[in-house]
C-alpha positions in Angstrom: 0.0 0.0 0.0 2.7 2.5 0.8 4.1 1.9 -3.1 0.7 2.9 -4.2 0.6 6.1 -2.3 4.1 6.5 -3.1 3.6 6.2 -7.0 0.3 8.1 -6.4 2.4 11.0 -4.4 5.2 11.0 -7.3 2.5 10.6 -9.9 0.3 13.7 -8.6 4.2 15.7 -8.2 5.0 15.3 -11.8 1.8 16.4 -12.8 2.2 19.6 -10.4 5.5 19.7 -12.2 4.3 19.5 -15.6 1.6 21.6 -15.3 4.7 23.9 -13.5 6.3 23.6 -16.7 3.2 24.8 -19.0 2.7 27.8 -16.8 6.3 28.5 -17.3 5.9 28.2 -21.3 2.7 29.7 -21.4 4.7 33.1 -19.8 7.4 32.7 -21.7 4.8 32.5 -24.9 3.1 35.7 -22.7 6.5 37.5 -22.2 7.0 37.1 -26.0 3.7 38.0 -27.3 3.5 41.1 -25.0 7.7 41.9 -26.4 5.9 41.8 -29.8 3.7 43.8 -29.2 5.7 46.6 -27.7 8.2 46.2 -30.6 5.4 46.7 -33.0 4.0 50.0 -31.1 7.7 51.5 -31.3 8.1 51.0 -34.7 5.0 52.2 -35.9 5.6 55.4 -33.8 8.7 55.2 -35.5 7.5 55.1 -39.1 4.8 57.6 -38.3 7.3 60.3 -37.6 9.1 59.3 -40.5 6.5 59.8 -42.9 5.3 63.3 -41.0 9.1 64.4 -41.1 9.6 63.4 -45.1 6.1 65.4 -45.9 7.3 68.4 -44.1 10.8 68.4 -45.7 8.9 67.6 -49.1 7.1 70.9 -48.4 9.4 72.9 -47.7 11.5 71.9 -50.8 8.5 72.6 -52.5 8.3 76.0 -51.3 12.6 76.6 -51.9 11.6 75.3 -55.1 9.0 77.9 -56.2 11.0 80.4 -54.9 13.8 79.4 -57.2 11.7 79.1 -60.2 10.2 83.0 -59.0 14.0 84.3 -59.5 15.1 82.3 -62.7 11.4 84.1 -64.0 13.1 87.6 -62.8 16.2 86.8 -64.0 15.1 85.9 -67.8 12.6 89.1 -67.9 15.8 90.9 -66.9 17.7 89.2 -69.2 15.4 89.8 -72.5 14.6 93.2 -71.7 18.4 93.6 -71.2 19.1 92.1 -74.9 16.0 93.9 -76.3 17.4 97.4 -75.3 21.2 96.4 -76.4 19.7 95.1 -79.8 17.6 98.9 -79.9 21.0 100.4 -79.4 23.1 98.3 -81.9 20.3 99.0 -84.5 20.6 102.7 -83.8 24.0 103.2 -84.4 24.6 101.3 -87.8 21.5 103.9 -88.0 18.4 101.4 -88.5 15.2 103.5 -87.1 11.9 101.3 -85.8 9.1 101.2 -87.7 6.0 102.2 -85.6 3.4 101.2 -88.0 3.5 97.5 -88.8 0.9 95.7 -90.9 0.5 91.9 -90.1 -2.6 91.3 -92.5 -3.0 92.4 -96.4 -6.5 94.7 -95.9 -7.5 94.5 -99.9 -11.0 93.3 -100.7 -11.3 89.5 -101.6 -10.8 87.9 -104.5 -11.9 85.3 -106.3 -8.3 83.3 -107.7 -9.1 80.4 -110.4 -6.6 78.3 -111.2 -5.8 77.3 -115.0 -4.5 74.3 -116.0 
């Protein structure tokens, strides 16, 4: 009788230690899961400053870049106005004068033009 209750003592311990063992997986499982998830939090914090950093770095190239085409734009009026009044002055000394009254289109009636062949 004692055998019994001694394999029925070490029987019930190993299941105490078994079930011992499971708890200890199952936290390790818990610890893991919960390590995930606090991994996953951090980066998606992470990414989402990322992406509000790159759009307010995009907008503010966007703005350099307007500003930049504003002053090439300045530049080139400056630039033809420039050539326009050193072409005015070349003209007038080989002593070309402008011609203020230009006519683009012919203002003679109609005709009728038949062709012969």
């Amino acid at each position: 009788m004692r055998e019994v209750q001694s394999f029925a003592l070490s029987k019930s311990i190993l299941s105490i230690m078994n079930k011992s063992r499971d708890k200890i997986t199952y936290s390790k499982a818990t610890l893991g899961c919960l390590m995930l998830l606090v991994l996953s939090i951090v980066l998606y914090l992470y990414f989402l400053n990322m992406s509000v950093v790159h759009v307010v770095m995009r907008t503010e190239y966007t703005q350099e870049q307007n500003t930049l085409r504003t002053e090439i734009a300045m530049l080139e009026a400056r630039y033809i106005e420039s050539q326009h009044t050193i072409a005015a002055r070349i003209s007038s000394l080989q002593g070309y004068d402008t011609d203020v009254a230009k006519i683009f289109v012919s203002r003679e009636p109609a005709s009728l033009v038949l062709r012969d062949e």
